[in-house]
C-alpha positions, 0 to 999 in steps of 0.5 A: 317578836325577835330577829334572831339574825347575830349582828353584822352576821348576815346570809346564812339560814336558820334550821329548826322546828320552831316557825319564823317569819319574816323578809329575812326569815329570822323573826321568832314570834313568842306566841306559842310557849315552847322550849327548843332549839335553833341552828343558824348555818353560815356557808363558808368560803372555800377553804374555810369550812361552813359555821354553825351557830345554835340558840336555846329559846324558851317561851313563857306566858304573860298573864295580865293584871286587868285595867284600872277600874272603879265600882260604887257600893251601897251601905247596906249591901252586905259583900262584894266581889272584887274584879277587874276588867280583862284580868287573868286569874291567879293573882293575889288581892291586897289593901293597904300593903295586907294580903286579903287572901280572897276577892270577897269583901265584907262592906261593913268591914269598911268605912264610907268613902273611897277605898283602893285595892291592888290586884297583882300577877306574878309570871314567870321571867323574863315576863314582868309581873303587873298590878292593877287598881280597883277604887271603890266607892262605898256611899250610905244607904241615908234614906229609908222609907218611913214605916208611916208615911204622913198624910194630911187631911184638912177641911177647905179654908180652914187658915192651915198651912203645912211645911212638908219638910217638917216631915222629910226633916225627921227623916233625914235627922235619922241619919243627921243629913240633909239630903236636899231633895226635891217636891214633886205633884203627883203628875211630876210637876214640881212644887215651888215651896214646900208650903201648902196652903189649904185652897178654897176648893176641895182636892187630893193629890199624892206629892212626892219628895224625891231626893238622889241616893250617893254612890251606888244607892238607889234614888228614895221617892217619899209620897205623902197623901194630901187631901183637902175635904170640901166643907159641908154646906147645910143651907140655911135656916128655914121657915117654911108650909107643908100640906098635911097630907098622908105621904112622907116629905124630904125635909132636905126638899124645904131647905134654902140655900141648897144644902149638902144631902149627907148630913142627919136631921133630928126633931124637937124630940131629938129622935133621929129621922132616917132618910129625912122623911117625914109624914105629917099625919104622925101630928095631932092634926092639920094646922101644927108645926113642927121644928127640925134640925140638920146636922152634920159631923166631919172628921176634919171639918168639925160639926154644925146644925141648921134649923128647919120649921115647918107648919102644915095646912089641909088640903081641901078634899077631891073625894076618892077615886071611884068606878061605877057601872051604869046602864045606857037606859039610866037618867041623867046623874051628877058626877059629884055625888058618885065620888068616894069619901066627901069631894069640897065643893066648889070643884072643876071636871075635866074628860081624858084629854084634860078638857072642862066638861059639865058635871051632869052625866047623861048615859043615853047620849055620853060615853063612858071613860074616866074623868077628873075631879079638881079642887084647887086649895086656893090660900095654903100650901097644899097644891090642886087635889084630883080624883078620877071617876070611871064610868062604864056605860052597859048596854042590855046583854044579848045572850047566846049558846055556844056547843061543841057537840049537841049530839052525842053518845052516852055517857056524852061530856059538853063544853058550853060557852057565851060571849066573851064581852061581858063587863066585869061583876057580870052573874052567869046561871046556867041550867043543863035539864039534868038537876045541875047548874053553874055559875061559870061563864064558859062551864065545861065537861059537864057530863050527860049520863043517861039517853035522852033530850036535854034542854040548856038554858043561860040567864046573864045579868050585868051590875048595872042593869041587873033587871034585864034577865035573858034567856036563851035555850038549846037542846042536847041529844044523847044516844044509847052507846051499846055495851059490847061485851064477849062470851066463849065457852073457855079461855084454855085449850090444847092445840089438838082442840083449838077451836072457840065457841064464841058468843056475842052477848052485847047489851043494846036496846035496838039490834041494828049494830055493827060488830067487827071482831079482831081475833088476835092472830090478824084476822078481822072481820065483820060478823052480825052472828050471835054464835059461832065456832073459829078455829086456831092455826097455832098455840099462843097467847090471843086478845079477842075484841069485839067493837060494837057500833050503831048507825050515828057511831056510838060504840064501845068494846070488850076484850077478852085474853085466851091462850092455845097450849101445845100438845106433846105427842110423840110416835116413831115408826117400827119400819121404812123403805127408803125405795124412792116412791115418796112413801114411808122414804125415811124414819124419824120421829112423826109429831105436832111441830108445835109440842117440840122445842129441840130434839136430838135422835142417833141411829147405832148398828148391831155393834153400836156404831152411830150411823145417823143423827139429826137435831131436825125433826124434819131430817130424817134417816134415809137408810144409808151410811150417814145419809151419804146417799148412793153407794152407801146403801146399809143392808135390810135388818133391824136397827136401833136408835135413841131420842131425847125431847124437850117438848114447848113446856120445858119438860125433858124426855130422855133416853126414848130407844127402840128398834126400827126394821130398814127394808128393801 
């Protein structure tokens, strides 16, 4: 700001555009840039007149260079810009006393290190012209993730150890630096060595190297995989005894030691054994042994092999499970001798609950089920051998006849059936007393063709009592089913005739039947006549049916299509006298609705004018103006009219004209 007030020169005033401010008034405040002027007046003291001084004031603008600052940059960026913090624009960048002509530098263009750049603002007088300093701090880019990162796989105790800084050695030799980082486990523990020794225990872990980038370069983390396999176990060598039995072993099973099951094993043939199963019956017999070996090979671990001899013995044989059906009257049995194949000796039996029971059977006192027959291979390898022996226990059949309908109409379908217990291997004969039989347990639609009495009869036998025949007989009643059957002496006519002679000509051996005619037009009714005429209200189409039943509802029926045309007839009258009296009133066409489909009549005068028309036969002309009725009466005479018909069977009749007398 500035006091304008000259000095020592106190109390006059200012006059002017420019604002002041002040106690006095006589501040001037340069924030606004103006040229003007100001007047100061200075009251004179009588007789000496007033004074006035005038100042010329013109206001420029302070543009400012910026703070000082710093930026740090990394190598491998490849240009920057050059700013200052609160700097205006419009001033010039230098470096070491050069114009650099732009604010945009190229890093490569400069050496790692500290660099300072000089930002200068020239304003016009008496405002001063600043500058400012930008340093800037160019760091190298020195660590660059490898292509390959290392990872280290080693077998357990295998008396290996690893300096990893080997590896960020190498790195760091790109760019001749030690960056002096730092080891880290996956979980950011640190590492107290950069010496790994390979541990008993089997384990992976990712270690980290993380080592601070300069100035303005980011901070590089170098991961290298560490895996540590846990050597294979193949047990140890093994002699062992197997049963010679026809199953496949698991090899792994006899080995002692508890091996690893990932390895391979070969025989004395070198064959490879897939999955380590081996069937002893691929030997030449029971007693031989055979040599195995188990190997493995491990990418860093290396290889070894175990071997495996095995020597196989027989078991004694239980036999081969068996099932038997006996019947409850059969004698007492030894268990033994109804087993498959040939059962050693001694054995034990044992029922379902795994109770010893004696091996004598007797079917008139114990109950069948399944019992188990056990040797027990006493001085081998081959474990106790069972085998089971189902015994059913039958009883005589006993034997009926199920029907569903054992009286019907021929031709009448029956479904049979029996017992639904009987035991497996059961032999079923059927006879139905007409020539056919089965060998079905439940037989059914089995078709009686002809009227009669027929006599069915079963005969079941078990397998274990296949000497015990029985026979159970019932009887089947098929009825005679009347033949309906209909005759008419023609299945066309016109509706000027459409009256049927209608026959019933039914084939039945007895003549007390029911007959119910349906003539198709809703009329049912029940009729015994063997001749009678019915008569038609309309032309169409008809299904005449005919059922025909006798006393116990053995029925059947016949059906016959007969159709009803209509007849075109068509009559007008020469006259009519529209007198009121309800005869002869109007003229119009006199037809069978039947014979017409649509219709269309206009009646002219003398001079052809249209006096009347109608598309309805039952509208007819009244003898007046349009049938306008009162006061539109036409006068007595002859007058002439035009029709054109489309009769039911699409025929077209046109241009049907005559003369009709109107008279009063």
């Amino acid at each position: 700001m500035l006091d304008l007030i000259p000095n020592g020169i106190s109390g006059g005033v200012f006059n002017g555009t420019l604002p002041l401010g002040g106690t006095s008034g006589s501040v001037y405040y340069p924030s606004l840039v103006s040229t003007d002027s100001l007047f100061y007046i200075l009251a004179g003291t009588n007789p000496c007149p007033a004074d006035t001084a005038t100042y010329r004031i013109n206001t420029s603008i302070y543009q400012s260079s910026g703070i000082d600052s710093s930026m740090d940059i990394c190598s491998d960026v490849t240009a920057a810009v050059l700013n200052l913090n609160n700097a205006d624009i419009g001033g010039v960048w230098s470096y070491n006393g050069d114009n650099l002509g732009s604010d945009i530098i190229t890093i490569g263009d400069y050496n790692l290190g500290t660099h300072f750049f000089v930002y200068t603002i020239t304003n016009d007088a008496p405002c001063p012209s600043p500058f400012s300093l930008l340093e800037i701090n160019i760091g190298e880019n020195y660590l660059q993730l490898p292509e390959d990162i290392p990872n280290y796989n080693h077998c357990q105790n295998d008396g290996v150890s690893n300096d990893l800084m080997d590896d960020v050695y190498a790195f760091n030799n790109l760019f001749g630096i030690d960056v002096n980082g730092a080891f880290y486990y996956q979980d950011g523990t640190p590492l107290s060595s950069s010496i790994l020794t390979h541990e008993d225990t089997a384990y992976s872990d990712t270690i980290h190297y993380l080592a601070v980038g300069q100035s303005g370069c980011p901070d590089v983390d170098v991961a290298i995989y560490y895996e540590v396999y846990e050597r294979p176990n193949l047990g140890l060598a093994t002699s062992s005894a197997a049963c010679y039995l026809d199953s496949s072993y698991s090899l792994i099973n006899f080995m002692n030691g508890n091996p690893d099951t990932f390895g391979y094993w070969l025989n004395a043939s070198n064959d490879t054994i897939l999955d380590g199963a081996f069937n002893p019956t691929t030997l030449s017999s029971a007693g031989a042994s055979e040599n195995f070996t188990y190997s493995y090979t491990h990418l860093y671990c290396g290889g070894s092999t175990k071997g495996l001899t095995l020597t196989f013995e027989e078991s004694d044989s239980p036999g081969e499970d068996s099932s038997i059906f006996i019947c409850r009257s059969d004698g007492a049995m030894s268990l033994v001798d109804y087993l498959g194949g040939t059962p050693s000796q001694p054995g034990f039996w044992y029922n379902i609950l795994d109770q010893p029971i004696s091996s004598n059977f007797n079917p008139t006192r114990d109950s069948g089920g399944v019992f188990t027959y056990q040797v027990l291979n006493n001085g081998n390898a081959c474990p106790p051998s069972e085998s089971d022996l189902s015994i059913i226990v039958l009883d005589t059949p006993i034997v009926f006849i199920n029907i569903d309908s054992a009286i019907g109409c021929h031709p009448h379908r029956v479904n049979f059936s029996t017992a639904d217990d009987y035991p497996q291997g059961t032999i079923f004969k059927w006879h139905f007393g007409t020539g056919d039989s089965s060998l079905e347990a439940n037989p059914s639609g089995i078709l009686f063709e002809e009227p009669g009495t027929y006599t069915v009869s079963l005969e079941v036998s078990t397998v274990a009592c296949p000497s015990n025949y029985k026979d159970s007989i019932q009887a089947i009643q098929v009825n005679q089913t009347p033949i309906a059957l209909i005759a008419v002496d023609t299945l066309y006519k016109g509706m000027d005739d459409a009256s049927f002679n209608f026959t019933n000509a039914t084939i039945y051996d007895d003549s007390n039947l029911t007959y119910i005619w349906d003539f198709g037009d809703e009329t049912v009714r029940e009729d015994s006549s063997l001749n009678f005429i019915y008569t038609y209200q309309d032309t169409g189409a008809y299904m005449v049916n005919l059922v025909a039943m006798d006393s116990i509802g053995c029925w059947s029926n016949d059906t016959i299509s007969i159709g009803i045309t209509p007849v075109y007839n068509v009559f007008f009258p020469t006259g009519f006298t529209p007198d009121g009296d309800g005869l002869n009133d109007g003229f119009g066409v006199v037809a069978h609705p039947s014979a017409i489909a649509s219709y269309e009549m206009k009646v002219f005068s003398r001079w052809g004018e249209i006096i009347f028309s109608s598309e309805d036969i039952n509208y007819k002309w009244d003898g007046t103006w349009l049938n306008q009725g009162s006061g539109y009466e036409l006068d007595a005479g002859a007058y002439y009219y035009m029709v054109r018909v489309v009769d039911t069977l699409g025929k077209i009749h046109e241009s049907i004209t005559g003369s009709v007398m109107l008279l009063r």
